[in-house]
Phi, psi and omega in degrees: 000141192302102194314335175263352177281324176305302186314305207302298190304321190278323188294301155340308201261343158281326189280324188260353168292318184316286202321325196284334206276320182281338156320294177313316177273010176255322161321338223231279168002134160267172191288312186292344174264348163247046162248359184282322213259320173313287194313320157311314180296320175289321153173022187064166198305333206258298175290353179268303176284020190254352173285118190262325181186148177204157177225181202194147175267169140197088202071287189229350176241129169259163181240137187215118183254153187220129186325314210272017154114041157230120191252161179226105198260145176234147182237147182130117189280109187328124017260345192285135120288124199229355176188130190230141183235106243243122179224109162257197209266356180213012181191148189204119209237115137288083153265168221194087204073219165253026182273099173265162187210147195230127216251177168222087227121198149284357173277291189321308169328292204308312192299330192296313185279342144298345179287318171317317166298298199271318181306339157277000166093029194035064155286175178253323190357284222278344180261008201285013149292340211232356183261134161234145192294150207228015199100174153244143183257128173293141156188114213027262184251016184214153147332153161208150160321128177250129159212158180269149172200129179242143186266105182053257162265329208259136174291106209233123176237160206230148178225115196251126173306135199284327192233343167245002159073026180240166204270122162273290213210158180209108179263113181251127185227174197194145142241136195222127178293349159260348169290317187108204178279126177255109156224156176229145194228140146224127196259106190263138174273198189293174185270140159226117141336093177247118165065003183104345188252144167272087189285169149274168191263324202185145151232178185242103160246143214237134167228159161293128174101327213247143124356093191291164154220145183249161202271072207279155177243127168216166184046081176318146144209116175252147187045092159260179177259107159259168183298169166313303199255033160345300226258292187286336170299067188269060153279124207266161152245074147278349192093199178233109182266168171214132185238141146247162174297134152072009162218182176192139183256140157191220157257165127300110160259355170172170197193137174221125151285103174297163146325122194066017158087060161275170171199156188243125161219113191256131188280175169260342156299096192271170206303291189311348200266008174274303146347265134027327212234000162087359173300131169221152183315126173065052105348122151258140203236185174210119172310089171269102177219153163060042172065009161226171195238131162264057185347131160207166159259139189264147188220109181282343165223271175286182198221101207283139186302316185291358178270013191241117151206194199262125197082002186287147171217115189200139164263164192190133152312134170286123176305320202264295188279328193090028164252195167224152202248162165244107172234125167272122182237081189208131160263016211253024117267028154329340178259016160272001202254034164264335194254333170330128188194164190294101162126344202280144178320130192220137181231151157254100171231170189256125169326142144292310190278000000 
């Protein structure tokens, strides 16, 4: 036989042993050894327990975690706080304003199994009693160790990189038969190293049906000094509203400028307090801030099309926090916008003309 066809033939036959031999070991792992080999990856068994509690931002909200499975998410630009989200091991409590919400369901799950996640430093730790192994799996352009886990009803799979042994992606899924089908994706970007520990950078989360957003993670801080009572606590920063008939006092709680000095302004003002002040729907009211007066019309639920165009000044409910927005599509006040600032006082009253 011909020496290079021999060669040609050896090489081959080495080659598809590698491939057989790195199949078989990585098939050959148990579930307990690549919960072994994560918590290693991430910065090992000694230093993860030596983390008591750590936070991390992401855009307008920080998360703030504790060894002993309790997370806190707070939303709201220093000094204001505008919504705190409380997650223990049987229960996970919003407020929002003064809106408490107690949530349920798979929204109640999903916070649970992330808190399980991130309080382990986004590790296998906290689930490594309850998982089991699926294999390798495709997710995106390489295979990854797939494992399970279940929150109550909801089903959470984890896709573990094959050579570096860290969580690429966690898919939570559910069915209820009046919701239907649940799933949710989180995608992690890369890991960069703090302090010894291996953070991810960003995840991208996704729901079916929906728009994704991605998350960026910055200003790392592990074991601050919190109060005792940190972990149980949801005390908001809104200011102080006052309803009088036909007024209403209250804050600035965030404020956004647009392109031609349009500008968003979200109030402490909540769904009942319009009500409350004698308000009805297409009102003309009058803004006082920052030492001028404003016209605005008021809109208690949709906002009728023909009312959004250039010079519209008009309030409205925010759908999500339940507060009300200010939005001026005007350039023509242009001098508050120097004076704009968090907390600053704000009036409402009802026209006269």
């Amino acid at each position: 036989m011909n020496k290079h066809v021999v060669f040609l033939v050896l090489t081959c036959l080495s080659f598809i042993f590698f491939l057989t031999n790195a199949s078989y070991s990585q098939e050959a792992l148990s579930a307990k050894d690549i919960v072994e080999k994560n918590i290693q990856a991430v910065g090992g068994a000694e230093k993860i327990a030596k983390i008591k509690n750590y936070s991390f931002s992401s855009d307008t909200q920080r998360f703030y975690m504790s060894s002993d499975g309790k997370m806190k998410i707070v939303s709201g630009k220093e000094p204001v706080i505008t919504k705190v989200i409380l997650i223990e091991k049987d229960n996970v409590v919003q407020k929002c304003f003064q809106n408490i919400t107690e949530f349920q369901g798979f929204m109640k799950s999903t916070y649970q199994a992330l808190a399980k996640l991130r309080c382990g430093l986004f590790s296998l730790k906290n689930f490594q009693d309850s998982l089991q192994l699926h294999g390798m799996k495709k997710f995106g352009p390489k295979e990854h160790y797939m494992l399970t886990s279940k929150v109550n009803e909801l089903e959470v799979g984890f896709y573990l990189d094959p050579d570096e042994f860290l969580i690429n992606r966690v898919v939570f899924r559910g069915f209820d038969p009046d919701q239907g089908r649940y799933e949710v994706n989180h995608d992690f970007g890369p890991y960069e190293e703090i302090e010894g520990i291996k953070i991810p950078s960003s995840w991208f989360g996704s729901q079916v049906g929906t728009r994704g957003i991605l998350f960026e993670i910055s200003d790392v801080k592990f074991n601050q000094d919190l109060p005792e009572k940190f972990f149980s606590s949801y005390d908001i920063n809104i200011g102080e509203v006052k309803i009088k008939q036909g007024a209403l006092e209250g804050n600035v709680v965030d404020f956004n400028i647009a392109r031609n000095n349009r500008i968003m302004i979200s109030t402490n003002w909540t769904a009942g307090c319009m009500e409350k002040a004698g308000f009805s729907s297409e009102d003309k009211l009058i803004l006082k801030i920052a030492g001028v007066q404003i016209p605005l019309t008021y809109f208690e639920s949709r906002l009728p099309r023909n009312a959004l165009g250039p010079g519209a000044k008009f309030i409205m409910l925010d759908q999500q926090d339940r507060n009300y927005l200010i939005y001026i599509i005007s350039s023509e006040y242009s001098e508050i916008l120097e004076k704009l600032q968090l907390l600053l006082p704000i009036q409402l009253i009802k026209s006269t003309d």
